[in-house]
N, CA, C and O atoms as a GROMACS GRO file, in nm:
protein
  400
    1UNK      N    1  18.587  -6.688  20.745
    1UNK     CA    2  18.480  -6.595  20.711
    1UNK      C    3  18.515  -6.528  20.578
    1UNK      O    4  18.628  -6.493  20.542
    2UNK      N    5  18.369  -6.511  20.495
    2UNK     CA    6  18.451  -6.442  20.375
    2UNK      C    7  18.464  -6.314  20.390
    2UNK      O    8  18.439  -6.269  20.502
    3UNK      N    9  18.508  -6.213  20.272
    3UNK     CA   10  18.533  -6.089  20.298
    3UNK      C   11  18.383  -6.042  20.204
    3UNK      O   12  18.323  -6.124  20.135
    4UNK      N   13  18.339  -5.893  20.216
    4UNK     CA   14  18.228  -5.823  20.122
    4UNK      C   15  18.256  -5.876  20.002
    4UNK      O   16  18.357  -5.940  19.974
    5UNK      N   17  18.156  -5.847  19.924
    5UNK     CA   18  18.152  -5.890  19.786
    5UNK      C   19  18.211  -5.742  19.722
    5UNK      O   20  18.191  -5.629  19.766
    6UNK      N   21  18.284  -5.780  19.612
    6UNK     CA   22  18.347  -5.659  19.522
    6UNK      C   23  18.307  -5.704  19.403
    6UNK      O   24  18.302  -5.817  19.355
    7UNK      N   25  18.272  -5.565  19.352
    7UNK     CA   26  18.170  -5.570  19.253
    7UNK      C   27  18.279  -5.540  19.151
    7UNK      O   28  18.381  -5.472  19.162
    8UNK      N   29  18.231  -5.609  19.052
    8UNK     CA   30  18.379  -5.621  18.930
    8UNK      C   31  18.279  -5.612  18.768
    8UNK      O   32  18.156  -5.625  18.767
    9UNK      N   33  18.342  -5.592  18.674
    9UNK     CA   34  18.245  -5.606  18.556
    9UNK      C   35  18.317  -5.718  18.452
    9UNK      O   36  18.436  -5.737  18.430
   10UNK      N   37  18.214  -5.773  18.405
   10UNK     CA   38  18.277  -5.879  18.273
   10UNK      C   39  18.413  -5.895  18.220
   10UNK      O   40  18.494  -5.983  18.248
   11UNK      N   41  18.427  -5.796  18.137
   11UNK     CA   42  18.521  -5.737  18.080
   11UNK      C   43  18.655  -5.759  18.169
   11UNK      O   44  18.760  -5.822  18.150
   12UNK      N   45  18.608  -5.684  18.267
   12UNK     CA   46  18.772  -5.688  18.350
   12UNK      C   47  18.754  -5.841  18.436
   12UNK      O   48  18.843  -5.909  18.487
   13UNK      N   49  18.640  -5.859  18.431
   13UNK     CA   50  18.700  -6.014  18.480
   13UNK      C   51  18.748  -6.122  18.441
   13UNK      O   52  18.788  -6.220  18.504
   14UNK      N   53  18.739  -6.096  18.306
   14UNK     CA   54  18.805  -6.207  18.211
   14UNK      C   55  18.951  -6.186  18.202
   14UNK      O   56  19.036  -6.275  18.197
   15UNK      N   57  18.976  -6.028  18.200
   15UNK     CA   58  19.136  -6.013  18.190
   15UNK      C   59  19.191  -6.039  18.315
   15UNK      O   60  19.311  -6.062  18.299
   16UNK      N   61  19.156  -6.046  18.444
   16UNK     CA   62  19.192  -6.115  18.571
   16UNK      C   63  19.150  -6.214  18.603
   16UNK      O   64  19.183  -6.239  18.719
   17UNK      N   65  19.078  -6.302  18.550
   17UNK     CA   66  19.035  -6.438  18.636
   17UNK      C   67  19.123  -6.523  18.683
   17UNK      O   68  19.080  -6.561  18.792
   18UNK      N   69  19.220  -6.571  18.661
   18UNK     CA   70  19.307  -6.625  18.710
   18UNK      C   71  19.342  -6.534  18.847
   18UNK      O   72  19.359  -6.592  18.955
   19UNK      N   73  19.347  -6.443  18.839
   19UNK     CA   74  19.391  -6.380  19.007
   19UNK      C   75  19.257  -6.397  19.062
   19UNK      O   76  19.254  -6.451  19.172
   20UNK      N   77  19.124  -6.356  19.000
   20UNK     CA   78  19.046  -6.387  19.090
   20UNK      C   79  18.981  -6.522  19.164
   20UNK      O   80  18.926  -6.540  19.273
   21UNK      N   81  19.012  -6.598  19.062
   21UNK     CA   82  18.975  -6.739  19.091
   21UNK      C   83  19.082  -6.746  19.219
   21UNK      O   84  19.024  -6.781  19.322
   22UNK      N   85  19.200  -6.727  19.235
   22UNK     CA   86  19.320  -6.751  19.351
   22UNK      C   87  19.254  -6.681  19.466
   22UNK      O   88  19.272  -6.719  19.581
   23UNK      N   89  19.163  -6.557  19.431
   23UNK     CA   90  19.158  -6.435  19.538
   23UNK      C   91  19.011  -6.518  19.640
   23UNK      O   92  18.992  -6.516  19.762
   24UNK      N   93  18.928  -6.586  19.527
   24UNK     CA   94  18.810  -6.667  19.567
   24UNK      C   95  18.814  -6.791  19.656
   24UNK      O   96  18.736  -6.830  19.743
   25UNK      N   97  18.940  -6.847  19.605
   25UNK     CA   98  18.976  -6.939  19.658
   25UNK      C   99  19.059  -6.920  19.839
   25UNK      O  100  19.053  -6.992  19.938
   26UNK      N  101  19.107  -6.834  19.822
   26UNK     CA  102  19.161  -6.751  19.974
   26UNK      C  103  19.034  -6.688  20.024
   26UNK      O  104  19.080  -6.634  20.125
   27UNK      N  105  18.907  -6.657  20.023
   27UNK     CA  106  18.773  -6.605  20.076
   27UNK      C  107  18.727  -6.523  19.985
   27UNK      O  108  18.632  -6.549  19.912
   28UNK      N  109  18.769  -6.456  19.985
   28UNK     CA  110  18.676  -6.340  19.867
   28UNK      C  111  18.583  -6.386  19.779
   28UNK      O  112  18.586  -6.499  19.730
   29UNK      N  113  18.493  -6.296  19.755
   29UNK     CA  114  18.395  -6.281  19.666
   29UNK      C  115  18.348  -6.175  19.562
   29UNK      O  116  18.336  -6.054  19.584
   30UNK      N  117  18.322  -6.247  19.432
   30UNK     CA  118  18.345  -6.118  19.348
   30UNK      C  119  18.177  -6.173  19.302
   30UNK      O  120  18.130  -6.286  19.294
   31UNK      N  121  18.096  -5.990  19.269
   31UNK     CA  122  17.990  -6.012  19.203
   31UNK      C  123  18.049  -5.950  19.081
   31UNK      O  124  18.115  -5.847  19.086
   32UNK      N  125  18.018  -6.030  18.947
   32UNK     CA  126  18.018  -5.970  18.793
   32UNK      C  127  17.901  -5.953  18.738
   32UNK      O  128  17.800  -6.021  18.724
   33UNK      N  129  17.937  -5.844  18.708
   33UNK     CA  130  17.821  -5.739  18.634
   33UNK      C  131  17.818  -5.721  18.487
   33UNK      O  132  17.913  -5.758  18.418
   34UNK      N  133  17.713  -5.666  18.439
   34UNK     CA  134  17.739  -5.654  18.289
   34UNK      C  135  17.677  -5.525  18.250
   34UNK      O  136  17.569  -5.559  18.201
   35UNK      N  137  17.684  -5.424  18.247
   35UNK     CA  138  17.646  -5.262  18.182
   35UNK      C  139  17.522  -5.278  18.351
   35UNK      O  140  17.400  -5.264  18.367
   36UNK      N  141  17.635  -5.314  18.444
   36UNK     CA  142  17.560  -5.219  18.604
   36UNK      C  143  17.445  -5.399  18.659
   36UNK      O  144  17.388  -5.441  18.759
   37UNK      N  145  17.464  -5.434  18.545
   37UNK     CA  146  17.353  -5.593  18.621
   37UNK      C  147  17.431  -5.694  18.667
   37UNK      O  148  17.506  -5.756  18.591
   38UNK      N  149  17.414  -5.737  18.872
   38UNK     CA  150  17.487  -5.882  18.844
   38UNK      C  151  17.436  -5.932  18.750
   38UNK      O  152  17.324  -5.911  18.704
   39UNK      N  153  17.531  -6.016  18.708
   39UNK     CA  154  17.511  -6.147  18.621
   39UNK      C  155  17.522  -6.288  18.734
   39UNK      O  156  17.440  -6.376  18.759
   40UNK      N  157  17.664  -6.263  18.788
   40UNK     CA  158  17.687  -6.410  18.883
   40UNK      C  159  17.825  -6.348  18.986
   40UNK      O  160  17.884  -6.241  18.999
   41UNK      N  161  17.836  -6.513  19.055
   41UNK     CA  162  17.934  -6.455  19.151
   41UNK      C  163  18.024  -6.563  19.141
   41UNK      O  164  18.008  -6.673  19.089
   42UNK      N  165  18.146  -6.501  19.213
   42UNK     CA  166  18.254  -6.584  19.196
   42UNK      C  167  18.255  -6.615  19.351
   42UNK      O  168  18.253  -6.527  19.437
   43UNK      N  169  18.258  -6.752  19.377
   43UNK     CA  170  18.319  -6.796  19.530
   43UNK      C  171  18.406  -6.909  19.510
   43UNK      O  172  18.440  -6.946  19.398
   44UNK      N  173  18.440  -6.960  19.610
   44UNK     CA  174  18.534  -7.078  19.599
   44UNK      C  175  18.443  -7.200  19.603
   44UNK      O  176  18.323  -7.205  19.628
   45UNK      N  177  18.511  -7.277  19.578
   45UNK     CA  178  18.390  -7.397  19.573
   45UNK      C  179  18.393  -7.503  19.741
   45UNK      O  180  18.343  -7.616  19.740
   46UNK      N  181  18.443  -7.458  19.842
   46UNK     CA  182  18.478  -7.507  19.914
   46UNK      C  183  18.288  -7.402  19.943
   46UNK      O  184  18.183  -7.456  19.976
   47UNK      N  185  18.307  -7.286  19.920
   47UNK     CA  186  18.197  -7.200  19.968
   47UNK      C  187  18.065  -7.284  19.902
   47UNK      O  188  17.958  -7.312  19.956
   48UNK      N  189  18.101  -7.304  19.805
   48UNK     CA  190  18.002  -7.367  19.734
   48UNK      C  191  17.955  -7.452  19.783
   48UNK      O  192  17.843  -7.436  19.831
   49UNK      N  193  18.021  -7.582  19.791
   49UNK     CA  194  17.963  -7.671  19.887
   49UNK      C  195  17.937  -7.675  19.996
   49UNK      O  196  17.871  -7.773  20.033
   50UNK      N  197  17.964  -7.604  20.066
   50UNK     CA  198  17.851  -7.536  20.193
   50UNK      C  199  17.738  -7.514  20.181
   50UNK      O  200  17.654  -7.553  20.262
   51UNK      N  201  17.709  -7.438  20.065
   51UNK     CA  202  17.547  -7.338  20.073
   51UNK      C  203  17.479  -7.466  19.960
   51UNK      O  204  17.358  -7.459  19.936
   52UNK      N  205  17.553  -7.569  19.901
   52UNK     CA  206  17.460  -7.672  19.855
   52UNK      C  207  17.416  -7.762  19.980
   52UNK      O  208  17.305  -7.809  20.004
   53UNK      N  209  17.528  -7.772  20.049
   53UNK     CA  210  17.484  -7.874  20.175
   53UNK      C  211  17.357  -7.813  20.271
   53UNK      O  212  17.276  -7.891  20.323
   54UNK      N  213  17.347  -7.659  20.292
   54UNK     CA  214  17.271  -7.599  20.395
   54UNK      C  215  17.148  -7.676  20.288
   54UNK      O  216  17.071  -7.770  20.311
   55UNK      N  217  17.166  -7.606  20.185
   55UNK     CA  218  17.022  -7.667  20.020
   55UNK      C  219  16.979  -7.754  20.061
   55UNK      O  220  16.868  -7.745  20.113
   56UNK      N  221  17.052  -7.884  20.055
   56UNK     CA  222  17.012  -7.999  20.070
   56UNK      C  223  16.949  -8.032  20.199
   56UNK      O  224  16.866  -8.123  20.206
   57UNK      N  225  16.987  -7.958  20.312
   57UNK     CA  226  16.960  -7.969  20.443
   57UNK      C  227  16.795  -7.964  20.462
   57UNK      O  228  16.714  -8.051  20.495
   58UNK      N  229  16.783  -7.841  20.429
   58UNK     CA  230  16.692  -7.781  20.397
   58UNK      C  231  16.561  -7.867  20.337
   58UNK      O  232  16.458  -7.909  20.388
   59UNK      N  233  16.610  -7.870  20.223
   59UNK     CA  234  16.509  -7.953  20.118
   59UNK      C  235  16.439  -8.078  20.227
   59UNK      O  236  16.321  -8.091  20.259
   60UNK      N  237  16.585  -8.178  20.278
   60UNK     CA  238  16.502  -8.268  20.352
   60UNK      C  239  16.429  -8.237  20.455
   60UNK      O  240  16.320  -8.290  20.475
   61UNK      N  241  16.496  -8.120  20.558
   61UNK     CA  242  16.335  -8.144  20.626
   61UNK      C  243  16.242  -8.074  20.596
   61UNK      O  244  16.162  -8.053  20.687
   62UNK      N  245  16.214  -8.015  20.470
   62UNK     CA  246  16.070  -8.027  20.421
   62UNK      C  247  16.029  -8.137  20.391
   62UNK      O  248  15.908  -8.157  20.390
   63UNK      N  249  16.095  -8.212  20.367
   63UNK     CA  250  16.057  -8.317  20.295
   63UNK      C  251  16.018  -8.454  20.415
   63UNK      O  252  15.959  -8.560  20.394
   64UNK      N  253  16.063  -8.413  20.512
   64UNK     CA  254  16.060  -8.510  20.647
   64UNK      C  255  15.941  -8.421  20.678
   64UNK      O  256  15.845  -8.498  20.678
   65UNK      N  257  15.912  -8.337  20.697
   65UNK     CA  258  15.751  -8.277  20.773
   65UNK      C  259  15.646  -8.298  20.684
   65UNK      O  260  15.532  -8.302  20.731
   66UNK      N  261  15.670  -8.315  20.517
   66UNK     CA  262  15.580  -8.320  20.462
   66UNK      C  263  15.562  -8.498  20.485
   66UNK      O  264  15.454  -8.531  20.535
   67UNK      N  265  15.657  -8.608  20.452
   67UNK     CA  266  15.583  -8.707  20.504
   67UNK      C  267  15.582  -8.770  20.655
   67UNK      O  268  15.601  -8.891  20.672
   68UNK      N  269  15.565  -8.700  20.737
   68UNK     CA  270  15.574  -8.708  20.907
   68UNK      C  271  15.446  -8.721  20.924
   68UNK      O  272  15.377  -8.632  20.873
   69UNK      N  273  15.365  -8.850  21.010
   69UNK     CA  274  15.277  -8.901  21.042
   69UNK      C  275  15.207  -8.742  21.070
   69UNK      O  276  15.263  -8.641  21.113
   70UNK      N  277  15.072  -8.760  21.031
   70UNK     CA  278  14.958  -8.652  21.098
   70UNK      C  279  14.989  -8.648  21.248
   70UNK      O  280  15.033  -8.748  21.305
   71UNK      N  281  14.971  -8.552  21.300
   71UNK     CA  282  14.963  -8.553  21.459
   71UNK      C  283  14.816  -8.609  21.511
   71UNK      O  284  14.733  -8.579  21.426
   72UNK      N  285  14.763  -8.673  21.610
   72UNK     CA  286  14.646  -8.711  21.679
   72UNK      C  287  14.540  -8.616  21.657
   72UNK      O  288  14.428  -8.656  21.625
   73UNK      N  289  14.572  -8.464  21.675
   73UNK     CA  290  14.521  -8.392  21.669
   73UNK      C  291  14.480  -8.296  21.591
   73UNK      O  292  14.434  -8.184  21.611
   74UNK      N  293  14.510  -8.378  21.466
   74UNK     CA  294  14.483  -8.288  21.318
   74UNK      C  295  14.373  -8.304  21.275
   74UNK      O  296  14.297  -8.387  21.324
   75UNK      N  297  14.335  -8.214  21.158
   75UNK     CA  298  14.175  -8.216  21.124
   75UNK      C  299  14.204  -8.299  21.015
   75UNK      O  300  14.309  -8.308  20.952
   76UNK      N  301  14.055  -8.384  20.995
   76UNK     CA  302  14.070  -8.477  20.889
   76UNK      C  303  14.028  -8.359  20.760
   76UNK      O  304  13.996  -8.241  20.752
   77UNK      N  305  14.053  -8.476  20.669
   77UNK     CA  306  14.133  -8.450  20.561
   77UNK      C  307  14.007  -8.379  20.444
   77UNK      O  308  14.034  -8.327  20.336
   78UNK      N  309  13.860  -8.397  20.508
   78UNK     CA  310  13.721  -8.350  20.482
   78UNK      C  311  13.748  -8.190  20.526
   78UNK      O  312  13.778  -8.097  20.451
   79UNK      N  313  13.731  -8.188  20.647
   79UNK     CA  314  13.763  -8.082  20.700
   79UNK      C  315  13.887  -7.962  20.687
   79UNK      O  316  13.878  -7.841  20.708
   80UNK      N  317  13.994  -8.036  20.648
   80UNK     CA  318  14.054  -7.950  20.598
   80UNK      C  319  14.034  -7.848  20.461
   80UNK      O  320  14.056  -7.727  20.452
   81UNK      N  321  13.975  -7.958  20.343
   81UNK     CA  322  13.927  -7.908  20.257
   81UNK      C  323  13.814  -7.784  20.272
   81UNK      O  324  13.810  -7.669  20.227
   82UNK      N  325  13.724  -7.864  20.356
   82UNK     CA  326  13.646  -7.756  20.378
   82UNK      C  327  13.670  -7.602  20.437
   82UNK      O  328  13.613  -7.514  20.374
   83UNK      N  329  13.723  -7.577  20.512
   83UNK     CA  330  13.791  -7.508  20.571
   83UNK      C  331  13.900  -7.394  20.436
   83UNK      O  332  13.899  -7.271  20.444
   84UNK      N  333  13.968  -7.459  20.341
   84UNK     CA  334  14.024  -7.418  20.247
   84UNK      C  335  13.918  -7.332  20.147
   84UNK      O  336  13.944  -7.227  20.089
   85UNK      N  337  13.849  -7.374  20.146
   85UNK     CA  338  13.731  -7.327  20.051
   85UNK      C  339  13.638  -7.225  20.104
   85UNK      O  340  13.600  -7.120  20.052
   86UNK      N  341  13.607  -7.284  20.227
   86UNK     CA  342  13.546  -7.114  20.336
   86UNK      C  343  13.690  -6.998  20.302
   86UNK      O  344  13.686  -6.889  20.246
   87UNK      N  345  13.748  -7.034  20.331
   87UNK     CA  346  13.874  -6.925  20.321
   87UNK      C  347  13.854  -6.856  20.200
   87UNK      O  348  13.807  -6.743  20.192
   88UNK      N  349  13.902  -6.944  20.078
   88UNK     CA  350  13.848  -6.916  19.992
   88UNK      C  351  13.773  -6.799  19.869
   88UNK      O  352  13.803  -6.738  19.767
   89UNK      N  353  13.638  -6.824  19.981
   89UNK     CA  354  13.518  -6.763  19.940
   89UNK      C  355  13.512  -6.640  20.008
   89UNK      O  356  13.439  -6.548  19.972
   90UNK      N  357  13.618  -6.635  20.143
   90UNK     CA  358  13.609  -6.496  20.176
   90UNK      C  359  13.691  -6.399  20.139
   90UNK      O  360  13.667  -6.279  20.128
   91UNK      N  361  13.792  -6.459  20.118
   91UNK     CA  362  13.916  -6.383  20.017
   91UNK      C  363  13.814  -6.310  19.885
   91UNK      O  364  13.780  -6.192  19.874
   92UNK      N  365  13.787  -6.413  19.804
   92UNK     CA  366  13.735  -6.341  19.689
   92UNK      C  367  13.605  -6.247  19.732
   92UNK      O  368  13.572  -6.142  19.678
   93UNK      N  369  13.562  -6.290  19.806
   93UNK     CA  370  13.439  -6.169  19.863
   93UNK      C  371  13.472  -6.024  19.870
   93UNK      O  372  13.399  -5.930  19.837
   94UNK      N  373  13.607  -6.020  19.924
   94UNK     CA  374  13.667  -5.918  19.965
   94UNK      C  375  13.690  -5.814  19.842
   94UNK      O  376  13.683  -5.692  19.832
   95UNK      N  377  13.729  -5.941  19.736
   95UNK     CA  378  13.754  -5.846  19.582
   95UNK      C  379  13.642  -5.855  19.460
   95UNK      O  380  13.662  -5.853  19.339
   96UNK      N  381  13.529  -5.866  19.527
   96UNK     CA  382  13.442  -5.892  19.387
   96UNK      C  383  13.388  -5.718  19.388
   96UNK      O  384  13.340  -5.668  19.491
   97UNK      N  385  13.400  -5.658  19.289
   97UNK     CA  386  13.379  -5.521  19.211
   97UNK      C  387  13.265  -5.501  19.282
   97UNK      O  388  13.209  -5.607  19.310
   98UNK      N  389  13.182  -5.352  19.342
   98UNK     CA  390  13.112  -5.318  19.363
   98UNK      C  391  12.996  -5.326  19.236
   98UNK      O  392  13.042  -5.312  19.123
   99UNK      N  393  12.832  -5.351  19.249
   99UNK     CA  394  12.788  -5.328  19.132
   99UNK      C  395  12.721  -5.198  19.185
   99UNK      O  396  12.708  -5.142  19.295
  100UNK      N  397  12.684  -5.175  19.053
  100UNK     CA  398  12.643  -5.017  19.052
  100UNK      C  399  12.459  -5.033  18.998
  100UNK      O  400  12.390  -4.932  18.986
   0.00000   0.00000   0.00000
């Protein structure tokens, strides 16, 4: 498990990176900042490739539901449209300016 993120600034992270890269590499996590803004974070790359793998995980099954046979019971593809466009028209109804 990692430890909180410690918030560090530019400057001093350049004059320690070498300890921090070691400290990242044992769990820790450093966010670097620049006049109070993250900029980025330091993790280990073991961490790294974790949260690309969850990414990738991810990505595919969107990508498996988006091409996953229609179910029996879906509306065709007329109807859906239509349906999009009633919507639509009531959304903007909602915001068209009073006239006077």
């Amino acid at each position: 498990m990692y430890n909180m993120n410690v918030s560090i600034n530019l400057s001093e992270a350049r004059k320690r990176l070498p300890e921090l890269a070691d400290n990242a590499y044992a769990g820790h996590v450093y966010a670097i900042s620049r006049r109070g803004r993250e900029l980025a974070v330091l993790i280990s790359v073991d961490e790294y490739k974790r949260l690309k793998a969850i990414e990738a995980g991810e990505r595919n099954k969107d990508f498996e539901a988006l091409l996953a046979p229609l179910p029996s019971d879906a509306i065709s593809e007329e109807a859906a449209s239509d349906l999009a466009v009633e919507i639509v028209r009531e959304v903007r109804a909602q915001y068209k300016p009073a006239r006077e």
